[in-house]
C-alpha positions in Angstrom: 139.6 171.1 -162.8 140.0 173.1 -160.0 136.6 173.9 -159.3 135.7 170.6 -158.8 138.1 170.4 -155.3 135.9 172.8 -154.1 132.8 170.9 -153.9 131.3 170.4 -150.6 130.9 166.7 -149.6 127.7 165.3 -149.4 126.0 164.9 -145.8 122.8 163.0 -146.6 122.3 159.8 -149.2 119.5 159.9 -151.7 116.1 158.9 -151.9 116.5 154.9 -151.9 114.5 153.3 -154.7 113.1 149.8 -155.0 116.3 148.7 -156.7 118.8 150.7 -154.1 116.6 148.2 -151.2 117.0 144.9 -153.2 120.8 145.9 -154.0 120.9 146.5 -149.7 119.1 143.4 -149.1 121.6 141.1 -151.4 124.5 142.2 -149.8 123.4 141.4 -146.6 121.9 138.5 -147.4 123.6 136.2 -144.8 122.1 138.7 -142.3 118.8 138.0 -144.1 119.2 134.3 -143.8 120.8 134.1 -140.2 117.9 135.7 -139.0 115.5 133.3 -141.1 117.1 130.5 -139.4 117.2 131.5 -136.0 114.1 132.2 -136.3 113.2 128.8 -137.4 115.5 127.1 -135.4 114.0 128.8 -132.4 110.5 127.5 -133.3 111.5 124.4 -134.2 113.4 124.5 -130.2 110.3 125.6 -128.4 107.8 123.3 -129.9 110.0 120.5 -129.0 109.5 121.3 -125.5 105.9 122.0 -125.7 103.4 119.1 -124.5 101.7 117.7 -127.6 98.4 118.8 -127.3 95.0 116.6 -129.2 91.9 118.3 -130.5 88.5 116.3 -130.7 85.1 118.1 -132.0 81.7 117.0 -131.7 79.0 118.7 -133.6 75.7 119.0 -131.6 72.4 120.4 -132.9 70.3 122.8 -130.3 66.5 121.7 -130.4 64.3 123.9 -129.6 61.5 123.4 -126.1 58.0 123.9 -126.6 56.7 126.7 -128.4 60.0 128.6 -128.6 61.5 128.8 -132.4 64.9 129.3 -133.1 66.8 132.4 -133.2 70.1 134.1 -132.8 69.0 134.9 -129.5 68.1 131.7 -128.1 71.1 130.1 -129.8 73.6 132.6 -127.9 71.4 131.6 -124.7 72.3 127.6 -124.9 75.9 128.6 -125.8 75.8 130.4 -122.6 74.0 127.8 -120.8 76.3 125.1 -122.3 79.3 126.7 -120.0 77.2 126.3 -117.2 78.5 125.1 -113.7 75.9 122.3 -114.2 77.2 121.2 -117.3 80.6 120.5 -116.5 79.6 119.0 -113.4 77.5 116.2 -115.2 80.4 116.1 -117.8 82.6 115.2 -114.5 80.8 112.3 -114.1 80.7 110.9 -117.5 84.2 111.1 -117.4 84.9 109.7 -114.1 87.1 112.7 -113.5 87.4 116.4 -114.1 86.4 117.5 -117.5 89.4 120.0 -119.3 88.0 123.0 -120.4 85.7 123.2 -123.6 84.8 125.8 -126.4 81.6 126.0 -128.0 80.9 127.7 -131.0 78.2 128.5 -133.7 78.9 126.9 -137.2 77.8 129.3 -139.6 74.0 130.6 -139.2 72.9 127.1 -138.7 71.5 125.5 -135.1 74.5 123.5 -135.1 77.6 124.1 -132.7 80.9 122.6 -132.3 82.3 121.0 -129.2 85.3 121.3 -128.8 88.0 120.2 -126.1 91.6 120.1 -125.9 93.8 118.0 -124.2 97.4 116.1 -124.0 95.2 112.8 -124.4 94.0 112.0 -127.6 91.3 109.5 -126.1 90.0 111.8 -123.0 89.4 115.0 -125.8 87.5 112.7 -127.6 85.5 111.6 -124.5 85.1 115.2 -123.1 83.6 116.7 -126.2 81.2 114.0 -126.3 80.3 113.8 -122.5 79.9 117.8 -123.0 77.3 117.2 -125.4 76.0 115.1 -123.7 76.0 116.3 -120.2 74.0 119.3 -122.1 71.5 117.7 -123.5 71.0 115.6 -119.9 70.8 118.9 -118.3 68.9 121.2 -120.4 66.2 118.4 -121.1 65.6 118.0 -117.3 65.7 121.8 -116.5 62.7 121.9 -118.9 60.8 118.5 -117.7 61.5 120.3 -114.3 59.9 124.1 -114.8 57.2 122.2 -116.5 56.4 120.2 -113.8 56.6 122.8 -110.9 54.5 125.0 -113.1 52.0 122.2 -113.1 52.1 121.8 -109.5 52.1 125.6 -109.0 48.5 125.6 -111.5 47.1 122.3 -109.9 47.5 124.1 -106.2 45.2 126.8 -107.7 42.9 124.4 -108.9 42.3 123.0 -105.6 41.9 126.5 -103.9 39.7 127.2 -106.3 37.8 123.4 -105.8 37.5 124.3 -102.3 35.9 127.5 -102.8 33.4 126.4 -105.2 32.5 123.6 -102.8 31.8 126.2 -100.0 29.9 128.6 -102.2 27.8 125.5 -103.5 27.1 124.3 -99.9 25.9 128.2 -99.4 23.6 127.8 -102.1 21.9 125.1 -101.3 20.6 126.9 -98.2 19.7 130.3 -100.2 16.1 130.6 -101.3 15.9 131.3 -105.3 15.6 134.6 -106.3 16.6 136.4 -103.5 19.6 138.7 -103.7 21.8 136.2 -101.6 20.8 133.8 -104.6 21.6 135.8 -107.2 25.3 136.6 -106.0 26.5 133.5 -105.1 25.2 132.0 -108.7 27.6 134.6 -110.4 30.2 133.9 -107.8 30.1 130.2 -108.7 29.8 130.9 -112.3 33.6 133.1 -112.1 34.9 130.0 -110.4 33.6 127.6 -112.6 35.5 129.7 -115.1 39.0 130.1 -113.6 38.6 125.7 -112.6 38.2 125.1 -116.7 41.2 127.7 -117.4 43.9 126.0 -115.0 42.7 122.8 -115.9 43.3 123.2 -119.3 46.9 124.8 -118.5 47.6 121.6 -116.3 46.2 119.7 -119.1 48.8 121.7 -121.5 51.5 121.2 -119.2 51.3 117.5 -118.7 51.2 117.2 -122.9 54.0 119.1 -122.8 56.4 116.9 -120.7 54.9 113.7 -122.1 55.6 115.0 -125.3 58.8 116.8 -124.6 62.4 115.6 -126.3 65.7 116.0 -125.9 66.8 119.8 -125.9 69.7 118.3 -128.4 71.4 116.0 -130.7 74.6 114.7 -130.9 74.8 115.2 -134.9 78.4 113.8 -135.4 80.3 112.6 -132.0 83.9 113.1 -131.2 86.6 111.0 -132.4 90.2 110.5 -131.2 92.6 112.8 -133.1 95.5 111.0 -135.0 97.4 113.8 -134.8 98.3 116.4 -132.6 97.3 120.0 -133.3 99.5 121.8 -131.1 102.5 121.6 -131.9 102.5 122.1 -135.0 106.2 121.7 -136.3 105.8 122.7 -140.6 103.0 125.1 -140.0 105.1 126.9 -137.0 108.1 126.7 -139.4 106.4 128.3 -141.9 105.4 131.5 -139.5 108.6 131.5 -137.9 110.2 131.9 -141.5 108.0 134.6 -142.4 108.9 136.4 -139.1 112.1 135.8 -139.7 112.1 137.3 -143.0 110.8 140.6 -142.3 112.3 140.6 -139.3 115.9 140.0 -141.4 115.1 142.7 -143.7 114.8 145.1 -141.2 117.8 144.1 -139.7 119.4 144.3 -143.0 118.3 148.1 -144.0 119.3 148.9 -140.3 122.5 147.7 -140.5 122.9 149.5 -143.5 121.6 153.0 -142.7 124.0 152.2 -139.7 126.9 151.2 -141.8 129.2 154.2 -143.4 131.8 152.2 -145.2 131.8 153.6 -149.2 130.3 150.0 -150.7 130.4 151.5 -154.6 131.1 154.5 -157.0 127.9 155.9 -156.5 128.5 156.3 -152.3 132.3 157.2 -153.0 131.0 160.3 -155.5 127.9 161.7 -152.9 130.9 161.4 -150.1 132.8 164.1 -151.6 130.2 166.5 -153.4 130.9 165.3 -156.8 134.2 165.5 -157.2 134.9 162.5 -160.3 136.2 159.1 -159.5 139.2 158.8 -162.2 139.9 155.7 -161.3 138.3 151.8 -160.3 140.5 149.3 -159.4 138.9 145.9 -159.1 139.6 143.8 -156.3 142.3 141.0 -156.9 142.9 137.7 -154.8 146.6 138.6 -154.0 145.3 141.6 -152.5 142.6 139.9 -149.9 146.2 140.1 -147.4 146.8 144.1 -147.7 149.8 143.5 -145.7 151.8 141.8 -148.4 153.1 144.4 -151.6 152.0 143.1 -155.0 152.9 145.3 -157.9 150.2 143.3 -160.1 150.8 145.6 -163.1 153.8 144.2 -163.5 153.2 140.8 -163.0 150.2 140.2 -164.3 149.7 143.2 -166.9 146.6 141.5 -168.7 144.5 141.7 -165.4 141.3 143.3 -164.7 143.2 145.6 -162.1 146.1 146.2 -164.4 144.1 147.4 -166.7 142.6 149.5 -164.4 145.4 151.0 -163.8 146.6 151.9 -167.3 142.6 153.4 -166.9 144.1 155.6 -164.3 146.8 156.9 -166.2 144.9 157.6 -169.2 143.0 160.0 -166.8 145.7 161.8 -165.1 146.7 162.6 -168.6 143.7 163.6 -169.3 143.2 165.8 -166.3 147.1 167.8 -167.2 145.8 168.7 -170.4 145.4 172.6 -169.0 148.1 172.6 -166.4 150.7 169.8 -166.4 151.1 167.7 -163.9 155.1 167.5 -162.6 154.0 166.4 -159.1 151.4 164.2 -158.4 150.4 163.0 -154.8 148.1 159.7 -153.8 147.0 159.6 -150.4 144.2 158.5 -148.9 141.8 158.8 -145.7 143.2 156.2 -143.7 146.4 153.5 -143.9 144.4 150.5 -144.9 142.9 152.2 -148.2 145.6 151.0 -150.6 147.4 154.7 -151.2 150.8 153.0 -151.7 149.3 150.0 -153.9 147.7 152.6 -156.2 150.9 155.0 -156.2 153.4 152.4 -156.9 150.8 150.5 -159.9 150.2 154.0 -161.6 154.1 155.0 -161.5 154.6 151.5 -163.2 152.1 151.9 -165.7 153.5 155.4 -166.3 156.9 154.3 -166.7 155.7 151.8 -168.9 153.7 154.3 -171.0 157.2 155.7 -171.9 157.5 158.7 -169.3 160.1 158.8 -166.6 158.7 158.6 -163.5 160.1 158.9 -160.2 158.1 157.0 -156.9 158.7 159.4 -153.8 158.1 157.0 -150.3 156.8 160.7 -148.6 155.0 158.3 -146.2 158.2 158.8 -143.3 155.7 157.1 -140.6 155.1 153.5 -142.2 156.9 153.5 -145.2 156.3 150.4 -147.4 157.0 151.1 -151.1 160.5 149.9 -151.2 158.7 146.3 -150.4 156.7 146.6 -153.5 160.2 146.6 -156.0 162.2 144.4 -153.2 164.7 147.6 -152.7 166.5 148.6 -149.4 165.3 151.7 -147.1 168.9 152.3 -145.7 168.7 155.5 -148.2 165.9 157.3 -149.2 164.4 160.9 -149.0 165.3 161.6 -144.7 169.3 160.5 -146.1 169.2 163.4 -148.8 166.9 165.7 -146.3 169.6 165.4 -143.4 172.9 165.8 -146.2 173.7 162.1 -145.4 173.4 161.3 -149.2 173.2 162.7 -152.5 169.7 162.6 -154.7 171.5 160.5 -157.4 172.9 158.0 -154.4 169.7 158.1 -152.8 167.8 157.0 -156.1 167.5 153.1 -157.0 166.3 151.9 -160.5 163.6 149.5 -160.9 164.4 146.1 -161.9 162.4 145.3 -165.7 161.9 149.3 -165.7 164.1 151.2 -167.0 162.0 154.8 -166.8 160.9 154.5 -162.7 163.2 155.6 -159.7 162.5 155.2 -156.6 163.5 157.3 -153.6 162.6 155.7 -150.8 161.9 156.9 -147.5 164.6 156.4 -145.7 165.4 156.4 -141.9 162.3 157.2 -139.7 162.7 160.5 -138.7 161.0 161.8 -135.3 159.5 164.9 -136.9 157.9 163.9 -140.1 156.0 167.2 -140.1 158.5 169.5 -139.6 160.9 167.8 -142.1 157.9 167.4 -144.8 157.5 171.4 -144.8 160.7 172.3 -144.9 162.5 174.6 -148.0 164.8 171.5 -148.7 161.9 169.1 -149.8 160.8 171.8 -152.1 164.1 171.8 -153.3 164.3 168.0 -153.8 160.9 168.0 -155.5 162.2 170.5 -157.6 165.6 168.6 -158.6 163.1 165.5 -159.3 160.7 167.3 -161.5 163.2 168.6 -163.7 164.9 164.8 -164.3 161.6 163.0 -164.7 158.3 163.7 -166.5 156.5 163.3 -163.4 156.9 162.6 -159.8 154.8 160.4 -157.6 154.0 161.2 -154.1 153.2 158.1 -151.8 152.3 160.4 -148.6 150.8 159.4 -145.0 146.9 159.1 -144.7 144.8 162.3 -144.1 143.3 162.1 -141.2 145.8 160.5 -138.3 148.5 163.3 -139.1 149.1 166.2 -140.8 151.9 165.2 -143.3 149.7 164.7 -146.3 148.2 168.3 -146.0 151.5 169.5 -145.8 152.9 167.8 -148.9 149.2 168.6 -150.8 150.5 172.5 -150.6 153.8 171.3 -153.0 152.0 169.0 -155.4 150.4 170.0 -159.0 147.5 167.4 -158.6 146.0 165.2 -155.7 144.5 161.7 -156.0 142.7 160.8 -153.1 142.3 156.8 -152.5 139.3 154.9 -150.7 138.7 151.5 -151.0 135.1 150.1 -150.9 133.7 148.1 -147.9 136.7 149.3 -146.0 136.7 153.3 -146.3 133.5 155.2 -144.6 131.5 158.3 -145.5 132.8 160.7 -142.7 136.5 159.5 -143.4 136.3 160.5 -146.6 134.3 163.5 -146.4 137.2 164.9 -143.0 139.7 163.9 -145.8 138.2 165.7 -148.4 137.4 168.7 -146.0 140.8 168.9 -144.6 142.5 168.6 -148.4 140.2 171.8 -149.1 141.1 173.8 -146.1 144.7 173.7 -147.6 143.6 174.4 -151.1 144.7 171.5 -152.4 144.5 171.0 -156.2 142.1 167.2 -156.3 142.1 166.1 -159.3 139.9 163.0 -158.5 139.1 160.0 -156.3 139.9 156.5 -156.5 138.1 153.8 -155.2 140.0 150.3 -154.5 138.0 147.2 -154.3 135.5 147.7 -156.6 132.7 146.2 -156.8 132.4 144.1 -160.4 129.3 145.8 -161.5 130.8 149.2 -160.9 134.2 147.9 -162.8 132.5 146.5 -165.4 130.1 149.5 -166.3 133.1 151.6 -166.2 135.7 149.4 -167.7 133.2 147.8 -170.0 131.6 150.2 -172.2 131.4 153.1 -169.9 135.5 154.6 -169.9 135.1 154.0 -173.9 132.5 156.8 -174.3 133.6 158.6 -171.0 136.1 160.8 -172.9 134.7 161.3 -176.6 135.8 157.9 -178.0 139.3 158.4 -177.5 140.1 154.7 -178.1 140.9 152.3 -175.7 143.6 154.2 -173.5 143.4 157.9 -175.4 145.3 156.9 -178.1 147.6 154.5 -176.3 148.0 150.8 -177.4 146.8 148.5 -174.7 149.9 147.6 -174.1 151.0 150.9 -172.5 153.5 152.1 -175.7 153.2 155.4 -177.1 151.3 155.9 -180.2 154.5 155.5 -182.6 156.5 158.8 -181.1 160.0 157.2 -179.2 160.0 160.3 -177.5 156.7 161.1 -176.5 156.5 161.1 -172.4 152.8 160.2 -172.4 151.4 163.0 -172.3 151.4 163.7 -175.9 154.3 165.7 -176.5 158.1 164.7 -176.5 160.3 164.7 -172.9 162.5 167.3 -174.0 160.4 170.1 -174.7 157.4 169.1 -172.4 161.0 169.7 -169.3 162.1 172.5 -171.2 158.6 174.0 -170.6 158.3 172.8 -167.4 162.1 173.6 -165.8 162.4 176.3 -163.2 158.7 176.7 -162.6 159.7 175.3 -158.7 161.4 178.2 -156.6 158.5 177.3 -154.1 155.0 176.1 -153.9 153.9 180.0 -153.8 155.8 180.6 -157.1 155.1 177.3 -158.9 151.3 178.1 -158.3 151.5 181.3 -159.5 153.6 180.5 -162.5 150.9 177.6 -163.9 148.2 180.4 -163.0 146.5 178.2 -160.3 146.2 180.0 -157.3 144.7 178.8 -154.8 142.7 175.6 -156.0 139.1 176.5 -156.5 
């Protein structure tokens, strides 16, 4: 038992699985789903403000000029030529007015493009793609009527230089006597321009086939029509994306928020905070506890409940735990005040008295003392009245209404030195007196980490239960408390976690506490209903009262002594 207060709290969390991240992303699943619809709502904001916008296509084909075939090539060229300067400009006056801009693209491998032009007008997109198109095929037609022309002229400028020369050369000729040298030169002279007249001739000739024959550079395969709809915005299809972005961006949220947030959420987070140490008990969450400032004793009024039964759980595993060395003193406290330490002290000393042992409550808690509220008792007298010799211990004890076995000693008076009166030889001495009355006493002490009072007190006590309650208590809280408990030896026994979650309870509760200890029965041998198994005298613990104080009395000179005499030592 003792070796188990020694473990070192755990600093990192394990390896998450796929199962740890869907468990992380459930429980913040409003985080998830606020995102979501932000995220939605936002989209669903901005493209109410956006100008709808209408997209028209026209699907053109690019014809090739003259002798030039089709290629990848030339089909990049007219895309290139189709954002020409010129083009727009004979789009402009189509339209009338100044075209918006247009996007041409390749459709597939074929020699057909698409037109396409955007604009807040349904009608004008329709009427720009088209006046594109055609404004292209106005443009590109004439640019090729036009180079073939001026390449005509350029040839038929030749031809008449080279007219002129044979005319001259003729003329020279005629005055040259055959078969003189003179003759002979101008004849082959003649002959190369007779020659070069036939070739640009039959260029010009070409040339003028050409433009007679030419067509349109393209076609207008299917025109532009006025969009029914607008494409931009595009409210379901923005929603859509929006969600998505939402979603991951929610789950990110939600695993950050998590690795951010320390608060204990199950068993599994309340064990790796302190190094393994067991938890001996899981009290589920109860709907008179959602206010923790108001007492409710619920295993006494309402003993068939999920959390009573919890308790009696808790009970059955102190027992369990002062097998070896019996427990006289037990302490609850907790990390901080809002862990339910006095809920869980004043439960498990009901359930103990109800078990058959005597049991006396101790309010050590001389700060904020509250468990006089949870039996409807006065605070005039209490452990500070029989500390300062205002009162006796049997004046300063008050019986439990319905329970006959359970005292309570309140806490009295609020001293102003808690600390100092907490370590002082005369509440050994009354710890003492109550252990040798009473088959246990219950210590409800102050939190561990805002003052020192609970370490102090931990030094006096036979066991320790330390209280956290989930979704309230966090990691480093736990793991101080833990740390500080240790630096004192304390002797832990266990943890407890309050507000457990139901799959935790129910695992443990259900099936799991059955085969926990060795098939013990339901409580260890205990009826549900808290009696003893058929012994009147039996204290809970298995033995009868008498002999179990007999065994126990005058073990208390001091916390040094009483250690000794169990053969604890220092807690390991």
């Amino acid at each position: 038992m003792n070796d188990v207060s020694q473990r070192a709290p755990a600093d990192v969390r394990d390896e998450l699985n796929l199962l740890d991240y869907w468990t992380i992303i459930w429980r913040r699943k409003f985080t998830v789903l606020l995102t979501v619809v932000v995220a939605v709502v936002a989209a669903a904001g901005i493209d109410a403000t956006r100008t709808r916008e209408y997209t028209s296509s026209a699907q053109l084909l690019f014809i090739a000029q003259g002798t030039a075939g089709f290629s990848s090539a030339t089909m990049a060229t007219d895309i290139q030529l189709f954002q020409s300067t010129k083009v727009k400009a004979r789009a402009a006056e189509l339209l009338g007015q100044a075209p918006p801009g247009v996007s041409v693209a390749q459709i597939g491998t074929t020699q057909v493009a698409a037109v396409t032009v955007t604009s807040a007008n349904s009608r004008l997109a329709a009427d720009a793609a088209n006046a594109y198109a055609k404004a292209y095929i106005t443009v590109t037609t004439k640019d090729y009527v036009d180079q073939q022309t001026s390449t005509a002229k350029a040839y038929q400028a030749q031809l008449t230089t080279v007219q002129n020369q044979i005319n001259a050369l003729t003329a020279q000729l005629a005055a040259a006597k055959p078969g003189t040298a003179q003759f002979s030169n101008l004849t082959a002279q003649l002959a190369g321009l007779f020659t070069q007249r036939t070739s640009l001739e039959s260029q010009i000739a070409a040339l003028q086939l050409a433009v007679s024959q030419s067509s349109a550079s393209g076609e207008i395969t299917q025109p532009a029509k006025p969009a029914a709809k607008p494409s931009s915005p595009q409210p379901i299809q923005d929603a859509v994306i929006a969600g998505v972005i939402g979603l991951v961006l929610g789950v990110g949220l939600a695993l950050l928020r998590d690795r951010l947030d320390d608060r204990i959420r199950s068993k599994d987070d309340l064990e790796k905070s302190v190094g393994g140490l067991p938890a001996i008990g899981l009290i589920p969450t109860t709907g008179e506890w959602r206010d923790g400032k108001t007492p409710y004793l619920i295993a006494a009024t309402r003993p068939k409940s999920p959390a009573a039964e919890a308790f009696r759980g808790l009970r059955t595993s102190v027992r369990f735990a002062g097998l070896d060395n019996p427990i006289k003193v037990l302490q609850i406290t907790s990390p901080s005040s809002a862990d339910g330490k006095t809920t869980t002290a004043a439960n498990l000393a009901w359930t103990m008295a109800e078990a058959g042992q005597t049991v006396v409550l101790v309010d050590c808690d001389l700060r904020r003392p509250r468990v006089h509220d949870f039996f409807n008792l006065a605070n005039d007298k209490g452990m500070t009245s029989v500390l300062l010799g205002e009162s006796t211990l049997a004046e300063a004890l008050q019986a439990v209404p319905n329970q006959p076995r359970l005292r309570v000693l309140a806490s009295g008076s609020v001293p102003p030195n808690p600390s100092e009166l907490l370590s002082s030889k005369a509440t050994a001495d009354v710890f003492t007196a109550l252990s040798n009355h009473a088959d246990i006493v219950i210590l409800d002490s102050a939190p561990v980490l805002p003052v020192t009072d609970a370490a102090i007190l931990a030094t006096q006590a036979d066991a320790v239960i330390l209280v956290a309650s989930a979704s309230i208590s966090t990691r480093r809280g736990v793991a101080r408390a833990l740390e500080t408990l240790q630096r004192v030896s304390a002797p832990l026994i266990g943890v407890v976690l309050n507000r457990t979650p139901d799959s935790d309870a129910y695992v443990y509760y259900g099936y799991g506490y059955g085969y926990e200890y060795g098939g013990y029965g339901t409580y260890g041998g205990e009826s549900s209903n808290g009696s003893s198994n058929g012994n009147g005298s039996s204290n809970g613990d298995g033995e009868p009262g008498g002999r179990r104080r007999a065994r126990s009395s005058g073990r208390r000179s001091s916390s040094s002594g009483r250690h000794a005499a169990q053969g604890k030592g220092p807690a390991a």
